[in-house]
SEPA-275192 format. One record per residue (C-alpha): residue in one letter; x, y, z. Coordinates in steps of 0.001 Angstrom, whole numbers, plus 500000, padded with zeros to 6 digits. Layout:
<nodes>
NODE   type     east    north       up
NODE      A        X        Y        Z
...
</nodes>
This chain:
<nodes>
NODE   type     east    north       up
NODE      X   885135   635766   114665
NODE      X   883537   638307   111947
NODE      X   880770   637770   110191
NODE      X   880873   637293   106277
NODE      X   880175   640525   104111
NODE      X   877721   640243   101818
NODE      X   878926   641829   098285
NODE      X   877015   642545   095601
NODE      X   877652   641936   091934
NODE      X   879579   638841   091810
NODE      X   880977   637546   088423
NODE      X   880459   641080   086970
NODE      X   883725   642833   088712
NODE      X   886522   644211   086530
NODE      X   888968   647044   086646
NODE      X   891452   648626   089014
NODE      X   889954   651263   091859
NODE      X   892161   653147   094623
NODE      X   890990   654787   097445
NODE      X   893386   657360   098850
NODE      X   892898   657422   102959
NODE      X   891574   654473   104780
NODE      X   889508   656254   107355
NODE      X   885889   655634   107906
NODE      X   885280   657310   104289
NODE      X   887502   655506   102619
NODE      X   887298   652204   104075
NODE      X   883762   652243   103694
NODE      X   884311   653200   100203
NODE      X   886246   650332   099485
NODE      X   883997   648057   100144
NODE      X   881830   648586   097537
NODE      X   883900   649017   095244
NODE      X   884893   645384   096092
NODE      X   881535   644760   094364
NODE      X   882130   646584   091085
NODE      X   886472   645871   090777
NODE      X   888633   643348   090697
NODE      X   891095   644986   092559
NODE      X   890700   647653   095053
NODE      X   893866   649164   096370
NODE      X   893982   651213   099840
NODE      X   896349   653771   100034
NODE      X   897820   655622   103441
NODE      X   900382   657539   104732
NODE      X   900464   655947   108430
NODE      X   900499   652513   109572
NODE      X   897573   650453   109532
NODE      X   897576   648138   113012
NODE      X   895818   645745   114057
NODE      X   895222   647471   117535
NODE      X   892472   650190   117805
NODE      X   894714   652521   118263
NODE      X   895209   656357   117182
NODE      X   896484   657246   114151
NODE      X   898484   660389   113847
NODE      X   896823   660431   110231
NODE      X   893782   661243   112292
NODE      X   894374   664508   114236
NODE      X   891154   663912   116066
NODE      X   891353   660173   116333
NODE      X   891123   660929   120754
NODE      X   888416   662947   120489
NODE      X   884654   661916   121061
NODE      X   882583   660360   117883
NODE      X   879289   658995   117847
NODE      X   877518   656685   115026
NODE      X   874114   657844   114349
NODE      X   871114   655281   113915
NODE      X   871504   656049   110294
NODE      X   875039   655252   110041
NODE      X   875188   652470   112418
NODE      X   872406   651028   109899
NODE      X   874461   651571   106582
NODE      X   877542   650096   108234
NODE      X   875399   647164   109059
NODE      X   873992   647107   105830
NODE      X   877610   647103   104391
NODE      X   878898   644759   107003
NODE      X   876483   642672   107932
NODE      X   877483   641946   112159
NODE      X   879225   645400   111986
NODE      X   876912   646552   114969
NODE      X   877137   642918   117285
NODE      X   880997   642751   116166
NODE      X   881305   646704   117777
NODE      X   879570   645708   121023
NODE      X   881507   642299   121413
NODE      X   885088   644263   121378
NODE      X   884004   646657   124132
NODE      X   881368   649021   122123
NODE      X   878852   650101   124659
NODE      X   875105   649775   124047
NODE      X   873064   652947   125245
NODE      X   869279   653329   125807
NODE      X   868916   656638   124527
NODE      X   865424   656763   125815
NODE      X   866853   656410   129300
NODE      X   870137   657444   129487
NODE      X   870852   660321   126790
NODE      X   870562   663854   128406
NODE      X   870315   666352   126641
NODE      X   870964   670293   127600
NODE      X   869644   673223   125451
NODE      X   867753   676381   126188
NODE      X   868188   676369   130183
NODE      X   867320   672849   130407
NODE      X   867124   668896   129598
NODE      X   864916   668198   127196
NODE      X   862488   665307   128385
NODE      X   863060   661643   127211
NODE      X   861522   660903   123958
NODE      X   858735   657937   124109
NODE      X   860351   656199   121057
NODE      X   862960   653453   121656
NODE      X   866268   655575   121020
NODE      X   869181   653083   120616
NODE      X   872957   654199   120355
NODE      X   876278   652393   119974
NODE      X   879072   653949   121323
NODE      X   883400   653150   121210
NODE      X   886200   655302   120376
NODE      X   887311   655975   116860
NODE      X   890281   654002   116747
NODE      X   887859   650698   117324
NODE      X   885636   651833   114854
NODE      X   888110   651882   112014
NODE      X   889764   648903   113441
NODE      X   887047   646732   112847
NODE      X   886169   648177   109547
NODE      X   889826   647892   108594
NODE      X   889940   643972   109164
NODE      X   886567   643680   107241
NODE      X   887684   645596   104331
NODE      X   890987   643419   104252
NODE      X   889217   640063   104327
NODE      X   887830   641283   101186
NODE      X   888923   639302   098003
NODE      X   890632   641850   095824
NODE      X   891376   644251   097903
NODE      X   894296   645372   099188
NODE      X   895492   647359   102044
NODE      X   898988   649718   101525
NODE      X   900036   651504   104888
NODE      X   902639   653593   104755
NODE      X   902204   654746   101493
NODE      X   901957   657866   100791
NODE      X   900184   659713   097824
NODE      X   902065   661970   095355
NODE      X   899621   663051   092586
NODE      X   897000   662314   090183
NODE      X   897854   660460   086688
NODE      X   895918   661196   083744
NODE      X   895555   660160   080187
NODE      X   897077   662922   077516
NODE      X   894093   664872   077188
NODE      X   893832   665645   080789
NODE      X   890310   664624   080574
NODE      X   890378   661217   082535
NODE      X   892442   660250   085940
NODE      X   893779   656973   085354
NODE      X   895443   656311   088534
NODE      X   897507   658326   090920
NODE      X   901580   658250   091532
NODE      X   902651   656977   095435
NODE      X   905633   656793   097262
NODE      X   905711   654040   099856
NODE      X   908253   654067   102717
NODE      X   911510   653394   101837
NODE      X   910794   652880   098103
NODE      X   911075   655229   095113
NODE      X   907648   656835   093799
NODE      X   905579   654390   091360
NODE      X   902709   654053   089625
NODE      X   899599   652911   090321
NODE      X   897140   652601   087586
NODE      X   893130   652571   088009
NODE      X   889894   653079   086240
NODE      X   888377   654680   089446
NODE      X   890398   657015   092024
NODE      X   888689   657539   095221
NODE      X   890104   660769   097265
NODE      X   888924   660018   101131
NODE      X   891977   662037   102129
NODE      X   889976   664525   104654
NODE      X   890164   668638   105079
NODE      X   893877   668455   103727
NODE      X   892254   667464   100074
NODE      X   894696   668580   097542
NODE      X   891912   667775   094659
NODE      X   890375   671673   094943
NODE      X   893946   672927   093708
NODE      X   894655   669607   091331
NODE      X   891628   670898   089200
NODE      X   892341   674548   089509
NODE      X   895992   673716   088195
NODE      X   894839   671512   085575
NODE      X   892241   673955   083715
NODE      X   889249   672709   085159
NODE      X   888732   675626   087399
NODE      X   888450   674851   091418
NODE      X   884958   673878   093039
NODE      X   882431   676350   094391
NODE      X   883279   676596   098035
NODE      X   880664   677123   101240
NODE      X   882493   677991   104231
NODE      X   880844   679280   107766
NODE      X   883703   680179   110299
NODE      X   882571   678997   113813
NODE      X   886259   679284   115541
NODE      X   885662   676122   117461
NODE      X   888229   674367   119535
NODE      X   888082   671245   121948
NODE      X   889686   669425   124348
NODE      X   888393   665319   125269
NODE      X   890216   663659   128541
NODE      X   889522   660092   129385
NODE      X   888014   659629   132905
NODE      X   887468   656012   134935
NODE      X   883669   654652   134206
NODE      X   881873   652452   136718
NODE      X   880870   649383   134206
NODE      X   876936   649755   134611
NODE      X   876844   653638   133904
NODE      X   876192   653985   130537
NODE      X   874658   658125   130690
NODE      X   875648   659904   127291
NODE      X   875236   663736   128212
NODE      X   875026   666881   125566
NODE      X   875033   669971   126333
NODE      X   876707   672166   123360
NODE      X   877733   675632   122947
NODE      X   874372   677642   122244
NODE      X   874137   681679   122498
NODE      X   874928   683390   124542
NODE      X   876913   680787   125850
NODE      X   880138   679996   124150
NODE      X   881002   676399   126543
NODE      X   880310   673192   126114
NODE      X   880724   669633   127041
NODE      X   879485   666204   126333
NODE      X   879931   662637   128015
NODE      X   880308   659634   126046
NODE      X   880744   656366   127351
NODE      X   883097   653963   125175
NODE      X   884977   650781   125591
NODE      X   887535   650110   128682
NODE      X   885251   651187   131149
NODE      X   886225   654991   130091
NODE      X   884286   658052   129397
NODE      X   885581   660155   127093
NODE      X   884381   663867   128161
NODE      X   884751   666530   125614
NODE      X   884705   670398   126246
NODE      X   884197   672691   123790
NODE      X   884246   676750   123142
NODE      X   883383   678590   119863
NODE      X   884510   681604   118823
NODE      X   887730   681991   120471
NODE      X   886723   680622   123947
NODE      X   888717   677930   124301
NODE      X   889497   675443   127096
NODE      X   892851   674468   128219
NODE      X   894333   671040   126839
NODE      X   895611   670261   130622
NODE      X   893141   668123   132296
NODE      X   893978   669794   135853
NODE      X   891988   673016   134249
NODE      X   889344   672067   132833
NODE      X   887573   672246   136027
NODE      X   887953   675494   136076
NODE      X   886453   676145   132276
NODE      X   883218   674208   132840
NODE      X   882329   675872   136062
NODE      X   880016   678605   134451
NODE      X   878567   675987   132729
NODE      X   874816   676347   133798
NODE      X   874598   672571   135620
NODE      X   876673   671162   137768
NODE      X   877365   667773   136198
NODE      X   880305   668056   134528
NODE      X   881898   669535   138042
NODE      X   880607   666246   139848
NODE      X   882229   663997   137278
NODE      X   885516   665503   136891
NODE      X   885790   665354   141393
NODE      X   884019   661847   141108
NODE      X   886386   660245   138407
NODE      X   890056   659933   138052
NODE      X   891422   661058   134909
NODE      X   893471   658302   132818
NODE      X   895999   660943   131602
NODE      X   897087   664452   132741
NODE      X   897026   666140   129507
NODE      X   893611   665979   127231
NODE      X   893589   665530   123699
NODE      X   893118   669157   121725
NODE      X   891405   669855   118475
NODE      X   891029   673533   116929
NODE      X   887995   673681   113782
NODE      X   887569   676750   112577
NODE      X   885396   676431   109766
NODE      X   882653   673953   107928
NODE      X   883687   673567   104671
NODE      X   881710   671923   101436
NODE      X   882723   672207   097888
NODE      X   880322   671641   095362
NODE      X   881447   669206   093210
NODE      X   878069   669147   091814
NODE      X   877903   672355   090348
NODE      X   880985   671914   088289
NODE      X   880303   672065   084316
NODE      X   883882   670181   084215
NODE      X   885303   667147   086130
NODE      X   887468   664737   085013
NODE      X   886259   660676   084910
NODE      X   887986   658324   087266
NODE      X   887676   660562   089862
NODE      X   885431   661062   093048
NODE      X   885652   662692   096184
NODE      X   884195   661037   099324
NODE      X   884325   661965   103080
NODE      X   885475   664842   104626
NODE      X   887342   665506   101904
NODE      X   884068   666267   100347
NODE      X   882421   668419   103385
NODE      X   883309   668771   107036
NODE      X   881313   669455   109249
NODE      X   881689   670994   112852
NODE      X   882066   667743   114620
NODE      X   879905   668676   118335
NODE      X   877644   667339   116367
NODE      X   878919   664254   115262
NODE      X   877783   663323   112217
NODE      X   880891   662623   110140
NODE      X   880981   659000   110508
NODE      X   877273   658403   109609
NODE      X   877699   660812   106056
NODE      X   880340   658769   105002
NODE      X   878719   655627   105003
NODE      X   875608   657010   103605
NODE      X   877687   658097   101016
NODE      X   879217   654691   100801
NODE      X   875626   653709   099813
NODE      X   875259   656296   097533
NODE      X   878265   655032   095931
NODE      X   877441   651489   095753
NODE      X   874090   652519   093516
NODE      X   875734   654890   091451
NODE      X   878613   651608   090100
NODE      X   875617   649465   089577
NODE      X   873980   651950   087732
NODE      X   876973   651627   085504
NODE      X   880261   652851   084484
NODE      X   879586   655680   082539
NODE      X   879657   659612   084278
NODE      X   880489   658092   087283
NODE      X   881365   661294   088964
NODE      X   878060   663275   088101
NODE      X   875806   660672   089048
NODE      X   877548   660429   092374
NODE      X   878180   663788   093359
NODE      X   874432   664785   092970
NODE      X   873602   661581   094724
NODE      X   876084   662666   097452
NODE      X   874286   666170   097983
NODE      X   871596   665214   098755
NODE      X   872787   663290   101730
NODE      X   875090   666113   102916
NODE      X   872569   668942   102830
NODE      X   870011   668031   105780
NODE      X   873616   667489   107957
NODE      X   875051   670954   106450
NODE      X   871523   672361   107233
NODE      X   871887   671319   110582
NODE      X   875669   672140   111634
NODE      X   875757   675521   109701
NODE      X   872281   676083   110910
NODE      X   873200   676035   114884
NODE      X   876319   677823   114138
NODE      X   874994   680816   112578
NODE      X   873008   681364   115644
NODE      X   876001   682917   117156
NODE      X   876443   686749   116172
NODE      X   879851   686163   115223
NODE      X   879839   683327   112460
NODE      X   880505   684064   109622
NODE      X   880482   682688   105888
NODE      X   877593   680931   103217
NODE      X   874641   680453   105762
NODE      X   871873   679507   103936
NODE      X   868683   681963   103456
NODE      X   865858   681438   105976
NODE      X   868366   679955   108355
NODE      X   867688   682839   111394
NODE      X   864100   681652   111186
NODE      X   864745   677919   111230
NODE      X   867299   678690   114351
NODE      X   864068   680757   116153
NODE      X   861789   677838   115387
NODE      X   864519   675315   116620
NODE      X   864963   677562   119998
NODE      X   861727   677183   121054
NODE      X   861040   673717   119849
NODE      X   863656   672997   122393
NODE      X   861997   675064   125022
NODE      X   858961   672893   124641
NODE      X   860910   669937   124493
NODE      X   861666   670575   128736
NODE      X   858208   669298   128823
NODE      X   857263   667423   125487
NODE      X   858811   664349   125065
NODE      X   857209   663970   121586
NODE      X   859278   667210   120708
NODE      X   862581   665279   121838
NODE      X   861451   662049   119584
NODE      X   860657   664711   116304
NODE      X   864601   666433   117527
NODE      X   866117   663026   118198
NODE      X   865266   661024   114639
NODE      X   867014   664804   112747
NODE      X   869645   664029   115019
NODE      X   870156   660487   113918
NODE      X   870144   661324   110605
NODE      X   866982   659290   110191
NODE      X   864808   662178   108694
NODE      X   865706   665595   107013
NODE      X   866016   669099   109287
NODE      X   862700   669574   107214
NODE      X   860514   667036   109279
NODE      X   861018   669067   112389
NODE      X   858026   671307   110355
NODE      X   855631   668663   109707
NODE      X   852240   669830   111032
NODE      X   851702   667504   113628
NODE      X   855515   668600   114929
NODE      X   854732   672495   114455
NODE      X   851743   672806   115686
NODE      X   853047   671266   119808
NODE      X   856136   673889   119037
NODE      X   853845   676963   117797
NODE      X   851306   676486   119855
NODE      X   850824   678142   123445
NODE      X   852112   677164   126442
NODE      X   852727   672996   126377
NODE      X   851216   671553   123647
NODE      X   848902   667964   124146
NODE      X   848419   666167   127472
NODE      X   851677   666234   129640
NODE      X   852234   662787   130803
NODE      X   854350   661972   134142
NODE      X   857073   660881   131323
NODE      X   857381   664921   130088
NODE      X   859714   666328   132467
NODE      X   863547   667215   132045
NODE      X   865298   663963   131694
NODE      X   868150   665087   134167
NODE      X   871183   663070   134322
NODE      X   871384   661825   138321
NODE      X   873655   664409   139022
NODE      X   872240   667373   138922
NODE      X   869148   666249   141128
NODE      X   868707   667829   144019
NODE      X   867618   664213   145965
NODE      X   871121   662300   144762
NODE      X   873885   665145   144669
NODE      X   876765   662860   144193
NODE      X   877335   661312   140702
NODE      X   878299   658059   142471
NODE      X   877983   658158   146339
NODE      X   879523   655101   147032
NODE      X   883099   657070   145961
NODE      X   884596   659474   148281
NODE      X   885518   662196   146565
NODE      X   889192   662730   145352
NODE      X   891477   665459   146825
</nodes>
């Protein structure tokens, strides 16, 4: 049973509204608009199921995705039950204080002495249950299978008023709208729509990181609920993280930068984490079967943004959400929780009113993506070889952040100041608060080191319980 969703701005809904993509961004998106419309139409190329299962809309649908504190809130706040609903179809509750480990600068940072809670599933549940709580909406409407052909204007060319589809098996029609919502991802067609249509194409920031990944689905004992980190940091191009979702599965992604790639077979990707500087991910691939021989692979070369906001034209009825919007390199997992923050953003901008919609929101909208931009480009452009539109005083920040870390083996009030940027629950900028620089600057340990403030090592890389789960033999 769901819970009911709260919508705001009942009895004062009228007009059309379309979102094009019903991912995360654009479901997300359409409900509130449900608040402001009378209709709300989702648009999407695949089918919509009611399954979690992948969609080949979503290239990365297999791969690993975390919600954020701050985007597990906004979906609550949206979707009021979102977080219980999650954790009653198989979502897995983490105590991040306890069982996140975390890897960076030749060691686990210590556990934080805040309460550090996570929710973690695969993406296809996540959308699942966000797709039968958008469709229980009154007004809205759901179209799989439909799949977007252009942009409709009025004759000046100044205002979208809906957008042309072509559902399967049916000849192209017209939709019309007073709002047209573009959550259709990195394949956005909107930068060349306004070059081609004379209002000249968005500034672009791209930073080229090369990245590519592999995830593989392993067998989870029930009670084991460890999420482990460690990413791709110079000199060293590997990485890997552990991520326990629903099915009693782990979903364990490897990653390389910069041309160092792992294999998509899951037979060798033993082989590409053994450099890797612990041992753990070793112990689980020997300790846990594999639920498939081949992983799921991913290439990313770039971030991307456009600016939107720096535009001195844009047409009304028009708005871009999502990915579509800025991408992010997704180690760090933060797509999910933008585009519900956004969602928020979007919600205040309609009540605002109707008029300069897109303005309104795409400043509102920058200001959420920059502190994730800051933080994704940041780490990137610590490698030698990235390239692209780093922001200025970024090689400092990425000095400052190296040896916060380093304190962090033995601060645990370092990991709680790293952990709540992480989340998304305060700005890259925090991290230089006085109280935060002074443990980082400072010589040797900063404050009083507690029995808590040592590397929170994940059981398997102790020296005193060697196997990741002695009661299993391991496999041959």
């Amino acid at each position: 049973m769901t819970s009911a969703t709260v919508r705001r701005g009942d009895g004062d809904r009228s007009g059309r509204a379309i979102v094009v993509g019903a991912g995360v961004a654009g479901l997300t998106a359409a409900r509130v608009l449900a608040d402001s419309f009378d209709s709300v139409t989702v648009i999407d190329r695949d089918r919509l199921p009611d399954e979690p299962v992948a969609r080949s809309g979503v290239p990365q649908a297999h791969q690993i995705h975390i919600l954020w504190e701050a985007g597990r809130s906004a979906l609550e706040e949206l979707f009021p039950g979102y977080t219980e609903e999650l954790c009653a179809a198989g979502g897995v509750p983490i105590d991040g204080q306890r069982d996140l480990h975390l890897y960076s600068q030749g060691e686990f940072l210590a556990s934080g002495s805040s309460p550090f809670p996570l929710y973690a599933a695969s993406r296809p549940l996540y959308e699942q249950l966000l797709r039968r709580r958008v469709g229980e909406l009154e007004g809205v409407r759901l179209r799989p299978q439909c799949r977007f052909v252009a942009y409709e204007t009025d004759e000046r060319g100044t205002s979208v008023t809906g957008v042309s589809v072509r559902p399967r098996g049916a000849h192209r029609t017209e939709l019309p709208a007073e709002l047209v919502v573009d959550a259709t991802g990195r394949t956005s067609r909107t930068p060349a729509w306004l070059a081609r249509n004379g209002y000249g194409p968005p500034p672009t920031e791209e930073v080229t990181i090369g990245l590519a990944y592999t995830t593989i689905a392993l067998e989870r004992p029930p009670d084991d609920r460890r999420m482990i980190g460690m990413l791709a940091e110079p000199p060293r191009t590997r990485g890997g993280a552990v991520l326990p979702v629903e099915g009693d599965r782990w979903l364990v992604n490897v990653h390389g930068v910069h041309g160092d790639h792992p294999p998509a077979a899951a037979d060798e990707i033993g082989e590409f984490v053994t450099p890797l500087p612990t041992p753990v991910f070793d112990r689980l691939l020997e300790e846990c079967p594999p639920l498939a021989e081949t992983g799921h692979h991913y290439p990313f070369p770039s971030n991307r943004r456009y600016r939107y906001e720096d535009l001195e034209r844009f047409p009304d009825g028009l708005i871009v959400v999502g990915d579509a919007l800025a991408s992010f390199n997704p180690i760090y997992g933060q797509g999910m929780s933008v585009a519900a923050l956004e969602a928020l953003a979007l919600g205040r901008t309609l009540r605002d009113g109707r008029s300069g919609i897109p303005t309104r929101f795409f400043d509102r909208a920058a200001a959420i993506v920059d502190p994730a931009w800051m933080l994704a480009v940041g780490a990137d452009s610590a490698f030698s070889e990235t390239r692209g539109d780093v922001p200025r005083g970024t090689s400092i920040f990425d000095w400052y952040l190296s040896r916060l870390f380093r304190k962090a083996h033995a601060d645990g009030t370092l990991t709680d100041a790293f952990l709540e940027v992480l989340s998304m629950q305060q700005p890259p900028s925090s991290l230089l608060r006085p109280s935060v620089a002074w443990r980082v600057l400072g010589p040797g340990h900063a404050g009083n080191r507690s029995s808590r403030d040592s590397p929170n090592r994940p059981p398997s890389t102790r020296e005193s319980e060697p196997d990741l789960f002695p009661q299993r033999s391991k496999r041959r």
